[in-house]
N, C-alpha and C positions, 0 to 999 in steps of 0.2 A: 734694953737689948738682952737678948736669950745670951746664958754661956757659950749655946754654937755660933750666935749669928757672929760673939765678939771674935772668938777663936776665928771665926773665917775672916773677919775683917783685917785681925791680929797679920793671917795670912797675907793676907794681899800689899801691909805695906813693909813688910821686913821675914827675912826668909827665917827659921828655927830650926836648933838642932838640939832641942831640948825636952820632944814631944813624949809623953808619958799614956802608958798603954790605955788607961781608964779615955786619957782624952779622946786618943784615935775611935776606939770603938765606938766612943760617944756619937760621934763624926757618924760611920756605919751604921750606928743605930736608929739616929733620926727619918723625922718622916722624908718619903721618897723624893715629891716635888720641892720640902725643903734642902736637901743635898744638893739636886740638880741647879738650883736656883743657887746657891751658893757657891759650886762649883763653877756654873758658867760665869757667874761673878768674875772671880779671879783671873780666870782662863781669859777674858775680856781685858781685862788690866795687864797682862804680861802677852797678849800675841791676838793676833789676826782669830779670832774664831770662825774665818770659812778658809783657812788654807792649813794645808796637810801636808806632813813631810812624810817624803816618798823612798822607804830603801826598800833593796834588793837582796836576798839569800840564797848561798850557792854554798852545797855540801862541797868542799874539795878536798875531802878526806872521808870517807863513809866507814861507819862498820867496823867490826872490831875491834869496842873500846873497852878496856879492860874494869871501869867504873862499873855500879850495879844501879845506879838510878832507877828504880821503880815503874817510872814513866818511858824509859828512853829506848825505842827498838834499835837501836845501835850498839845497845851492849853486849858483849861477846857471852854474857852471862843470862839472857834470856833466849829463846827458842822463836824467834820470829823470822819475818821472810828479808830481812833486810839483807841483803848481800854484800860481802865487805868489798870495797874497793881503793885500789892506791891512789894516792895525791896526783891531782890532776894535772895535767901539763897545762904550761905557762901560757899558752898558746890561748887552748879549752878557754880557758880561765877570763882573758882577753877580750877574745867574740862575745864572751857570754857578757860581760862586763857593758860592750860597745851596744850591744842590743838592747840593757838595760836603759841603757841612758836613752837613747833612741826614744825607749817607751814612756819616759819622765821621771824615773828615779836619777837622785841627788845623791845618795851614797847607796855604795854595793858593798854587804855585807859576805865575810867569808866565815864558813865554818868547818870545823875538823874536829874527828870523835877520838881525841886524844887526851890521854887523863893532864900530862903536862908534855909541850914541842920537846923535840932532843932539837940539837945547838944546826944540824942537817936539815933536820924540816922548818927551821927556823930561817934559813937563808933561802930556803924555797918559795916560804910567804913574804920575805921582805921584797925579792921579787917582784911578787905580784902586787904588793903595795905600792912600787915605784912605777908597774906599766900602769896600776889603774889611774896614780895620780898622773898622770900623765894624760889620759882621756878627760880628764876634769872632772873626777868625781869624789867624794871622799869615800875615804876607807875604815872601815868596820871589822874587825877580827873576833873570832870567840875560839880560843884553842887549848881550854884546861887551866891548869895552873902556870903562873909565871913564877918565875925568881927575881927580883930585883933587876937583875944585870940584864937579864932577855925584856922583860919592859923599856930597860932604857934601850936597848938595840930595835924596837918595834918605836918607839917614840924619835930617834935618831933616824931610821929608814920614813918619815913622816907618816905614822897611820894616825887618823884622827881620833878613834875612838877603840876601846876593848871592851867586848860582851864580857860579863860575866855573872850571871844571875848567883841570888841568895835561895831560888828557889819556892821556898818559904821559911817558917818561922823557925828561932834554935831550938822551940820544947816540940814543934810536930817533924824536922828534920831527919834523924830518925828510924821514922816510920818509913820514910823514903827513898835514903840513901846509909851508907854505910861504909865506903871505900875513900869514904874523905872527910874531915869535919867543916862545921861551920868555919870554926874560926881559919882554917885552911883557906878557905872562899874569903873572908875578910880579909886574910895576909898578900893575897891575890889584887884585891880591892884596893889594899894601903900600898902595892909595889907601882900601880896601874897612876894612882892619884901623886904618886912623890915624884915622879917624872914628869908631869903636866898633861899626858893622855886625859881623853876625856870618856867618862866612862859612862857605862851602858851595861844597868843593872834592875833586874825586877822581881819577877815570881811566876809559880804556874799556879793557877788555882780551879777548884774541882778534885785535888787528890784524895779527897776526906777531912782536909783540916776541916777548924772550926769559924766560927767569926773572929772569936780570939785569935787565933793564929794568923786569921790573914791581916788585921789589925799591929800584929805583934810582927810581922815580916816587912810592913810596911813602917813600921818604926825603925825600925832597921834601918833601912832605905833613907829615910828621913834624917835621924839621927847621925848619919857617915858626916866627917868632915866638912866634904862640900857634899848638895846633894847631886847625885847622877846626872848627865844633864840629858839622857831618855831612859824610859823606866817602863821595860815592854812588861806591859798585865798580858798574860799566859792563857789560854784555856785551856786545860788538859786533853790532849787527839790521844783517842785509846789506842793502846796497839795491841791485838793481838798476841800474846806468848809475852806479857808484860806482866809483873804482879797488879800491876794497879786498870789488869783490863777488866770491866765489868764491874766500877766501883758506880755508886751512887752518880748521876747526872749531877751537876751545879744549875741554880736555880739562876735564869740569867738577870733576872734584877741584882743577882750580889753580885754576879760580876761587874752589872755599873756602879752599882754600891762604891765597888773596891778603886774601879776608873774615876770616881770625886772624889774619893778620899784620898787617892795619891794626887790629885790635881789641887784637891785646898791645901795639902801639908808640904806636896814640894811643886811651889808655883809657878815657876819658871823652868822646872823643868818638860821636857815633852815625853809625853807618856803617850806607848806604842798600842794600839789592838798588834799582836801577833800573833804566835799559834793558837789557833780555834776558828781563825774565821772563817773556814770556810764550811764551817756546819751552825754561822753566826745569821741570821734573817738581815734582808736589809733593814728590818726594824730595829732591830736591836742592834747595830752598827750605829746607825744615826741616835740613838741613844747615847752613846758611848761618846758621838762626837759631841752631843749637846752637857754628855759630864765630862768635858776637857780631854776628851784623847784629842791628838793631834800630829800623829805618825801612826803610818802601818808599814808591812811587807805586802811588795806589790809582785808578783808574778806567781806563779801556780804549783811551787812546792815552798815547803820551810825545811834546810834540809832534808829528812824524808817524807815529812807529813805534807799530805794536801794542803794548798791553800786557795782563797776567793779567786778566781780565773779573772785576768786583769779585764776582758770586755765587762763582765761584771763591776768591776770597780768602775772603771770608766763611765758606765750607766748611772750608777748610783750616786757619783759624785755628779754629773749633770744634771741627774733629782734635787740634790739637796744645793746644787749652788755653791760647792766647791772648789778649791782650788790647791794644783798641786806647787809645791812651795819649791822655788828653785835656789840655789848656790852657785853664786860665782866665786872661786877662789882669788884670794890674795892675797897671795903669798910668795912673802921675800925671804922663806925658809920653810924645812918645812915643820908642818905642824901648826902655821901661823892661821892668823884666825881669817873666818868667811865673813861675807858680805850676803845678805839673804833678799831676794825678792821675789815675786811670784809670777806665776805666769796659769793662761788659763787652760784646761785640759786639751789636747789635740782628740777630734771624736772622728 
């Protein structure tokens, strides 16, 4: 047995937080249909490989974030067309929620381009986390940085889960950002996990890193405590009046490259296609499910970037024989855990 075949077997029957950068790339490096082959391994052993979990993303804070992100047309610090808008009413927030569900997402995700909430807009999202559980769905938040005490007050109003990407790696970070550090994002990471949220952390890739880096950002990931338990792989959506518009394309084999590599190193967790797909073929989507994705964002923006137009999805998952994954909640508190089962697409 190869050192990859063992390391992926390694994988499949005990989780590791011990993975080391030579391994990962290793992983990357190998041949194509070897990866995919091993990746769907895995992915086979910890979950249903034709059903997909389904969230929803709703800017309720747009524009005007004082961060410099590279990628982000929200920054109050680059020149693009994004228009800033105040937090949305609870109302807004609600329909758009009800509709979601409607169309087969399980959890609604909310976002806001604030570098960290003030203790005000904090009781505005807890809010909205109490009408959405209230529809039956879970809740999803990504709002900058937390402080210890505002974690436990978002865990105590029961939100299931808190975004908070790494981005990419701590040597190409950087290049990218500049208004916060890594380890900022990891203290975020440790405040999100010592309250028992569950977290929802991954990367964008196509900014210029290298294989290294996406290798070394995915160690990261791997290496946390527990690992995430979804871990959205990013495409980079150019923006316009962005520094990073007009960088080199990403070649989309590394993109699946990067979707097996986080599916052998963290196996149980669910790893998202998100932002890109909607400039993603239906080819190379079903690629990405056969290297272990097994979550996307379903409706037709990501915050401001375009995303795959849900009739689209709906099509392609009747191609390939999909299925989108439902949640019943059960819960005798909140935050308590879900019961999962599936159900088949409504066409």
């Amino acid at each position: 047995m190869s050192q990859i075949q063992t390391t992926a077997f390694q994988s499949q029957t005990a989780l590791r937080h011990d993975w080391s950068l030579d391994e990962i790339e290793s992983i990357l490096d190998q041949p194509f249909n070897d990866l995919l082959f091993s990746a769907q391994g895995i992915h086979r052993t910890h979950f249903d490989a034709n059903t997909i979990q389904v969230s929803t993303l709703l800017s309720i804070k747009t524009g005007a974030c004082p961060e410099d992100c590279g990628y982000c047309g929200q920054s109050a610090r680059h020149a693009t067309a994004v228009e800033p808008e105040r937090i949305l009413p609870l109302d807004t927030v609600l329909e758009t929620a009800r509709t979601a569900k409607a169309q087969g997402a399980t959890r609604f995700c909310m976002g806001a381009a604030w570098r960290n909430p003030s203790d005000r807009h904090l009781e505005q999202v807890i809010a909205m986390i109490e009408g959405i559980h209230a529809l039956g769905l879970e809740t999803c938040v990504t709002l900058g940085m937390l402080t210890a005490e505002q974690a436990r007050r978002l865990k105590d109003a029961g939100l299931d889960y808190y975004n908070h990407n790494l981005d990419t790696s701590p040597e190409y970070y950087g290049q990218v950002i500049s208004t916060r550090t890594y380890q900022d994002r990891l203290d975020t990471l440790e405040h999100i996990r010592a309250v028992g949220l569950k977290t929802c952390s991954g990367g964008i890739l196509g900014m210029g890193e290298s294989r290294r880096d996406r290798a070394s950002m995915l160690r990261q990931l791997a290496n946390l405590p527990a690992h995430p338990e979804s871990v959205p792989i990013n495409l980079l959506v150019q923006v316009e009046g962005t520094p990073l518009f007009g960088v080199d394309a990403l070649d989309p084999f590394e993109f699946v490259r990067v979707v097996a590599a986080a599916r052998i190193i963290m196996p149980r967790s669910h790893v998202r296609l998100s932002a890109g797909r909607s400039e993603m073929s239906d080819e190379l989507q079903a690629l990405c499910f056969l290297a272990g994705a097994n979550s996307i964002f379903y409706g037709e923006r990501l915050l401001t970037a375009p995303n795959a137009e849900s009739d689209r999805d709906r099509r392609l998952f009747e191609r390939l024989g999909l299925s989108f994954e439902q949640v019943e909640a059960e819960r005798t508190e909140p935050g308590a855990c879900h019961k999962t089962t599936e159900h088949k697409i409504r066409l």
